[in-house]
C-alpha positions, 0 to 999 in steps of 0.5 A, spaced: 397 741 659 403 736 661 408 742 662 411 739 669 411 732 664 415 736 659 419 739 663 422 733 666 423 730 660 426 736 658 431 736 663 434 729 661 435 733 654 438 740 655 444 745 656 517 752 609 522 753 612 528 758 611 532 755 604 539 753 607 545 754 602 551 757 602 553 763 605 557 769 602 561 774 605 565 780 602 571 782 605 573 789 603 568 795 603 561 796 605 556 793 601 554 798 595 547 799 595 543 797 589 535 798 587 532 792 584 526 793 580 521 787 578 519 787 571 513 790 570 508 783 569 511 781 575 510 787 579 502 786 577 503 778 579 505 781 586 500 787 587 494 782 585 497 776 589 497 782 595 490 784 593 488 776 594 490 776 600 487 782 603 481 779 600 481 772 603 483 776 610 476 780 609 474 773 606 475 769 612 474 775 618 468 776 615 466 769 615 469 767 622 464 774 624 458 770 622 459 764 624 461 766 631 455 771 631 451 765 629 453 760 634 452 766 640 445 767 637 444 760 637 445 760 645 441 764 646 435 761 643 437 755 647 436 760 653 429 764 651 426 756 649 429 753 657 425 759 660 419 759 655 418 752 657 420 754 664 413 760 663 409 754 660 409 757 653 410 751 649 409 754 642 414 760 644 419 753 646 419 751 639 419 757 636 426 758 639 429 750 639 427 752 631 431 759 631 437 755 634 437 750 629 438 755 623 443 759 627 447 753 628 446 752 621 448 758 620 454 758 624 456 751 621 456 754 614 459 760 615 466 756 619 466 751 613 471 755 609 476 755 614 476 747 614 483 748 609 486 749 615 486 742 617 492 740 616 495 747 619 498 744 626 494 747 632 490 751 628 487 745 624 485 742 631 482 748 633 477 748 626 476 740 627 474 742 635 469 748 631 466 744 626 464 737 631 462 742 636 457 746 631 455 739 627 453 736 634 449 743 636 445 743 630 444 736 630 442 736 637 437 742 638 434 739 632 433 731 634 430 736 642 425 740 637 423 734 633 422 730 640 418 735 643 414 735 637 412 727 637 411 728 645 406 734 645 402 730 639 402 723 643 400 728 648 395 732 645 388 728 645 381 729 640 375 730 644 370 726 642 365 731 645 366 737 642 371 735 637 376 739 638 383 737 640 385 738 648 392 735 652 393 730 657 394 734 664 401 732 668 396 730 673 392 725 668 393 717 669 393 711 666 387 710 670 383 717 668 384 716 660 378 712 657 379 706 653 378 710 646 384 716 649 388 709 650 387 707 644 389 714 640 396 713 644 397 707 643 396 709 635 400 715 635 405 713 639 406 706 634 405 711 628 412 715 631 416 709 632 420 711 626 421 717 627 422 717 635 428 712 632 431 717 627 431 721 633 435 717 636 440 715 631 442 722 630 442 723 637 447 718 637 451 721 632 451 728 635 455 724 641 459 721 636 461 727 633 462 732 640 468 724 642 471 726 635 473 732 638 482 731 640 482 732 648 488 735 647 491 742 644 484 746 644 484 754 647 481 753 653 475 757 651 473 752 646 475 746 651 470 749 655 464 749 652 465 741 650 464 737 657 457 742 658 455 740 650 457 732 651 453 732 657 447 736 654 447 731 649 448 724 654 442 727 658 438 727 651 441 720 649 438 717 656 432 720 656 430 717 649 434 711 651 427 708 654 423 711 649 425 710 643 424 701 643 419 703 647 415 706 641 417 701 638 414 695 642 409 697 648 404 699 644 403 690 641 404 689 648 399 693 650 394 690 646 394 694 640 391 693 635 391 686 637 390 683 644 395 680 647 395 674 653 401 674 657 405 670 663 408 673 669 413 670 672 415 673 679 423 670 679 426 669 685 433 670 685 433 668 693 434 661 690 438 662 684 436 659 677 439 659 671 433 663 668 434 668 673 430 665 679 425 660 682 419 660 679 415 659 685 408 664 683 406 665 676 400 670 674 396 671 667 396 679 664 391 679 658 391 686 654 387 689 649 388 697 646 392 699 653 386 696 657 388 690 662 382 686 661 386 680 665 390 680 670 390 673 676 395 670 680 397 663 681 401 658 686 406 655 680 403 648 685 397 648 682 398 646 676 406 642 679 402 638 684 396 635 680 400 633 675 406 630 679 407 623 675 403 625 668 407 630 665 411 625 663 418 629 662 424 627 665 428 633 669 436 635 667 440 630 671 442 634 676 436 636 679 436 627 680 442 627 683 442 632 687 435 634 689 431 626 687 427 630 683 426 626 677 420 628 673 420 636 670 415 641 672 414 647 670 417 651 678 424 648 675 423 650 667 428 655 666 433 650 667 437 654 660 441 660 662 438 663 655 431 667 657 429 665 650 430 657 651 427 657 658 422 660 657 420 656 651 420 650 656 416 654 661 410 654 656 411 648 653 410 645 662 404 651 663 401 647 657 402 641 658 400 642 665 394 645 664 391 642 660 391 635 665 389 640 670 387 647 668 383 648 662 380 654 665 388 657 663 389 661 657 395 660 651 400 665 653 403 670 647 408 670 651 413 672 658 414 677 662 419 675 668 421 681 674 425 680 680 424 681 687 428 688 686 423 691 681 417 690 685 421 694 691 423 699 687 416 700 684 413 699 692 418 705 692 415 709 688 408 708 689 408 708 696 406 703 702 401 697 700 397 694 705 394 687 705 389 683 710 393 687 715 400 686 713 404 693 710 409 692 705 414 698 703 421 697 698 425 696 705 421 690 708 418 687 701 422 681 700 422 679 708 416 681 710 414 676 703 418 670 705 414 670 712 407 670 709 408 665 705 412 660 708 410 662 716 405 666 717 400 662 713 401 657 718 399 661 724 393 664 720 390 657 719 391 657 712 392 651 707 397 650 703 395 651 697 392 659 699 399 660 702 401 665 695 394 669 695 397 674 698 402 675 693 396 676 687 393 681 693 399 685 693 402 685 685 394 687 683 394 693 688 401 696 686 399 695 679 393 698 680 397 704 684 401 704 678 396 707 674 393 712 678 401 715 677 399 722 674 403 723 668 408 727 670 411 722 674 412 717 667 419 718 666 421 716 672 417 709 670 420 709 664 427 710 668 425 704 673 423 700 667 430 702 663 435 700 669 432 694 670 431 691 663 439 693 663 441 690 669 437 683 666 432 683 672 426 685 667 425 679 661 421 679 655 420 673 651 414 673 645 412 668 640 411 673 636 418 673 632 418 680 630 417 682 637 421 678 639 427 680 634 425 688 637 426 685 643 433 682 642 435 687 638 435 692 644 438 686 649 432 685 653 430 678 652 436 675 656 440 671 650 447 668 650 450 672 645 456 671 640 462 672 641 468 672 636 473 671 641 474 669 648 468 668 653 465 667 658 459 666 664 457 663 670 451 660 671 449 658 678 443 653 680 440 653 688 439 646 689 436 645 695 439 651 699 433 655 700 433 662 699 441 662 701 442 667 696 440 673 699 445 672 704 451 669 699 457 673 696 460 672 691 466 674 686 469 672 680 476 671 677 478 670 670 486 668 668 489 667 662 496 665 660 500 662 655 502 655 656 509 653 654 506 649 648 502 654 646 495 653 648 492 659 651 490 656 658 483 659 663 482 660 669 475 661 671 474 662 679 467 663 683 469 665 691 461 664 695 462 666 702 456 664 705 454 669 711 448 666 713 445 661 719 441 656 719 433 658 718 427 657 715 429 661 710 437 660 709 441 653 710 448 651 707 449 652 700 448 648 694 450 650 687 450 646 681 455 651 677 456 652 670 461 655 665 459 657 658 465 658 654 468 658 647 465 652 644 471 647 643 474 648 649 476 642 652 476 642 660 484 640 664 481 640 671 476 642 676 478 644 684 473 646 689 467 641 687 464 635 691 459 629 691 454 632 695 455 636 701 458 634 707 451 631 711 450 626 705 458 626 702 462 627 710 470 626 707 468 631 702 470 627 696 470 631 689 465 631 685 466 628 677 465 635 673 460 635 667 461 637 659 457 639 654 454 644 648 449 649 648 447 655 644 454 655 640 458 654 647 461 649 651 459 648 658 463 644 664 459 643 670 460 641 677 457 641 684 459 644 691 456 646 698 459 651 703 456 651 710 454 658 713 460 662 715 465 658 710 467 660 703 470 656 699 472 657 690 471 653 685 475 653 679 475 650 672 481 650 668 481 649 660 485 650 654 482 655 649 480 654 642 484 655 636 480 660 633 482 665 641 489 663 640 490 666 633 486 672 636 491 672 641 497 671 636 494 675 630 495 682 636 488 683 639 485 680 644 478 681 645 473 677 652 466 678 653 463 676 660 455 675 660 452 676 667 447 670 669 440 673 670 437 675 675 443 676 679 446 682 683 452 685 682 458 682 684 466 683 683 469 681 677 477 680 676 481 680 670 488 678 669 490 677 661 497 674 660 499 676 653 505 674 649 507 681 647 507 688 651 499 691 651 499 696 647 492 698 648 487 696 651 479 698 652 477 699 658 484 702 660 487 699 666 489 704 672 496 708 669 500 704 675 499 697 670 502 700 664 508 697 661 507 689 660 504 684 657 499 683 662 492 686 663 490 687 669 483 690 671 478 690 677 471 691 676 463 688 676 457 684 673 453 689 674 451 689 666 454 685 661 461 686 660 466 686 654 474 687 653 479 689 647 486 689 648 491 689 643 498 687 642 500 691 636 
């Protein structure tokens, strides 16, 4: 039984006013003493209004006695279900999650008569805060007991033997379960899908209801029992985070029901590429009902080389101007910032190559592209791994890679063209590790996966268009994405600059005025710092830079660009900036270099479309900024100049920025970033 599996997962998911008038004074004597007596009907409205409100203080008392009986009961059930899931006793577990549901069921009942006191100041807040709060427990232990429903059946398997239903250990692996025990969960786990993301949704909508809780005015006691609840459910959001698209997607990538025939593409981003990084190798991966029945690597100059001057496609101009590259092969494919696009065009070169060169290649399905810092982090979690003699480990990956494949092969006596097989040697042994991963330790695959398809350095393109919308739906394919307002995205392309970006800082500034005639002026600056040497592996930088900005917007002027670098364009003349459209943006481009030591900025400045200053004049303001794929987190720099006082703002500035018609705000690009701020 996968109790240490379940646990772990469990872990993500637990714990009127006085009437004013004149005023009559009487001068002479004492007041003389009168009896009033009401009539008799008024007498019995009176003792029956007092009786009704007895009846409502019982009414309410009583009430509030169950539900807060209820709510304590339903704690404690969540405590017997921890500790039965601690003792193994995973039938005990959801008999206590089911008994906490009802009890908050219960208590959310029983409370539901004091809702008339909302409008009642203080109190009213306090109803609110109760009715969130219970809305959010019971939505939550529901969403957890019907999560550990799916998982125990996804996990529990029919022997084929003996007929009989027996569950996965928590030391199974990939590797231990036959074919047709893949297969079954792979069905399972596609059959669940829907209800895996029903999960979710009301997991979310518990989030929802625990952030409509006021931050102010609530009893301590119930202000205190909001942070542990919201960080219960966050915990369980997280956790179904990976799972639920998952559920969705991984089992037609695995192969089930039907087989599939993938491109792996290892981008290194040592030599940044507006697809997120060099293609220097690629691999083939085919899959059928979870079972890898393929898996090769190549040295991308075995279809690039043979086919030199018989594809047949011209390269962007840049690649001529700057690296005399003239015919496009299929290493310099992602030349679109648009993970889609790119890898269409890579495709279109792997055909059109192989089939001059290598018709043994298969058709692809599709792309799934890493960075170099998945690979470390999948070394990290694995362990070492040695090949021909030479060990690899997270920390020393990247190194220790560059020098086989660019030095050591020399030495070794190997040809050129067998300079990569040690890669294809060291991603077959790591896959093969990772599948020997007990169960147990899934999650923290699962975790890994999620980070890095969020940080953009795992891609997945498919031809399929239903995979691939699930893929866009859950911002995984590296699209440009739509913005009403303001955007924008630096996008960096290595030219003939080695592996210089490992050793190159980076920082963008974004500023936005209005102009005395009205039109709303940007400024987008990209300081590098180059902090390296001349190597084999690092040299001056060279980058053809891009910004992608609101389509319509028309270009002022550029600083910082030039010709070339300073061994072919010695007075360090500037270049002449580029222009153009692509996916609903309009781009302006540039080249510049910097020597190693030296930093130096480049910067555009451009007039906003209309459609942004209506934005800005209609009161809100908003911004997206994009990070390039494959990049490494980097600082981003915002100041917003507005016409009239910030009112607020999404994120917040710091408190000491309050006040002005300025938005100021520090952060990075370690994901995708978006920004709101009204003027109201």
């Amino acid at each position: 039984m996968p109790h240490d599996y379940l646990r772990s997962v469990q872990k993500k998911a637990a714990e009127p006013p006085l009437p004013r008038g004149p005023v009559f004074v009487e001068d002479a004597g004492p007041p003389a003493r009168r009896v009033v007596r009401l009539p008799k009907a008024s007498r019995r409205w009176v003792r029956g209004l007092l009786a009704l409100i007895v009846i409502v203080i019982v009414v309410f008392a009583g009430a509030g006695g169950i539900a807060a009986a209820s709510a304590l009961a339903g704690r404690a059930a969540l405590s017997k279900a921890q500790d039965a899931l601690a003792a193994s006793d995973t039938a005990g577990f959801q008999r206590q999650m089911t008994a906490a549901e009802g009890h908050f069921n219960r208590a959310r009942m029983f409370a539901g008569p004091f809702l008339v006191f909302l409008p009642i100041p203080s109190l009213g807040t306090q109803v609110k805060a109760v009715d969130h709060l219970l809305t959010a427990a019971t939505v939550s232990t529901g969403a957890v007991n019907d999560a550990f429903k799916i998982l125990h059946d996804l996990l529990a398997l029919e022997s084929a033997a003996e007929g009989t239903i027996v569950e996965v250990p928590s030391a199974a692996t990939l590797a231990s379960l036959t074919p047709e025990e893949k297969r079954a969960m792979l069905a399972k786990l596609a059959a669940a899908a829907p209800k895996i993301n029903d999960i979710d949704r009301r997991v979310r909508a518990a989030l929802q209801e625990i952030d409509s809780i006021p931050s102010d005015g609530l009893a301590g006691p119930l202000a205190e029992q909001i942070l542990p609840l919201k960080a219960r459910v966050a915990q369980l959001r997280d956790a179904l985070l990976p799972i639920a698209p998952l559920a969705e997607i991984l089992p037609a990538m695995a192969g089930y029901p039907t087989p599939k025939t993938y491109m792996f593409l290892m981008l290194n981003n040592t030599e940044l590429r507006p697809g997120g990084g060099f293609i220097g190798s690629f691999g083939i991966i085919a899959t059928s009902n979870g079972e890898v029945t393929r898996f090769s690597s190549e040295d991308v100059y075995a279809l690039d080389a043979p086919t030199f001057g018989r594809v047949g496609l011209p390269a962007p101009k840049p690649f001529a101007d700057y690296i005399n590259i003239k015919e496009w092969g299929m290493r310099d494919a992602n030349w679109s910032p648009d993970f889609r696009r790119s890898s269409e065009q890579v495709i279109a070169l792997y055909d059109r190559e192989r089939a001059l060169a290598r018709p043994d290649l298969p058709a692809v399905d599709g792309i799934i592209a890493i960075t170099p810092e998945v690979a470390a982090d999948l070394l990290r979690m694995v362990g070492p791994v040695t090949v021909d003699g030479v060990t690899f480990t997270a920390d020393n990956l990247l190194d220790e890679l560059q020098y086989q494949v660019h030095q050591a092969f020399l030495t070794q006596g190997l040809p050129e063209s067998q300079r990569k097989q040690i890669l294809g040697k060291l991603v077959s042994q790591v896959f093969q590790k990772m599948f020997a991963l007990p169960a147990e330790r899934w999650p923290e695959g699962l975790a890994a996966v999620q980070k890095h398809l969020t940080e953009k350095r795992i891609l997945l393109y498919e031809k399929d268009p239903v995979l691939q919308g699930a893929f866009e739906q859950h911002h995984w394919a590296g699209r440009m994405v739509a913005a009403d307002g303001d955007y924008l995205r630096w996008v960096d392309a290595n030219l003939g600059a080695l592996k210089t970006d490992v050793v190159m800082e980076r920082s963008l500034g974004y500023a936005l005025r209005v102009a005395p005639d009205g039109q709303i002026i940007a400024t987008a600056s990209m300081r590098y710092k180059n902090n390296g040497t001349f190597t084999f592996r690092t040299t001056r930088y060279r980058t053809y830079a891009r910004i992608y900005v609101p389509q319509g917007s028309k270009l002022i002027r550029v600083d910082g660009s030039l010709k070339n670098d300073r061994t072919k364009n010695p007075s360090l003349a500037p270049g002449v900036p580029d222009a153009g459209v692509e996916e609903g943006k309009t781009w302006f481009g540039a080249f510049t270099a910097i020597e190693p030591g030296d930093e130096r900025t480049l910067t555009f400045t451009y007039a906003l479309p209309a459609n942004v200053s209506r934005q800005i004049s209609d009161g809100s303001y908003s911004l997206v900024v994009q990070k390039q794929l494959g990049t490494q987190s980097f600082p981003l720099s915002l100041t917003i100049d507005l016409p009239r006082r910030v009112t607020s703002a999404e994120p917040g500035e710091e408190v000491a920025e309050f006040g002005d018609a300025r938005y100021r705000l520090q952060t990075n690009l370690r994901v995708d970033r978006g920004f709101v701020v009204s003027t109201r």
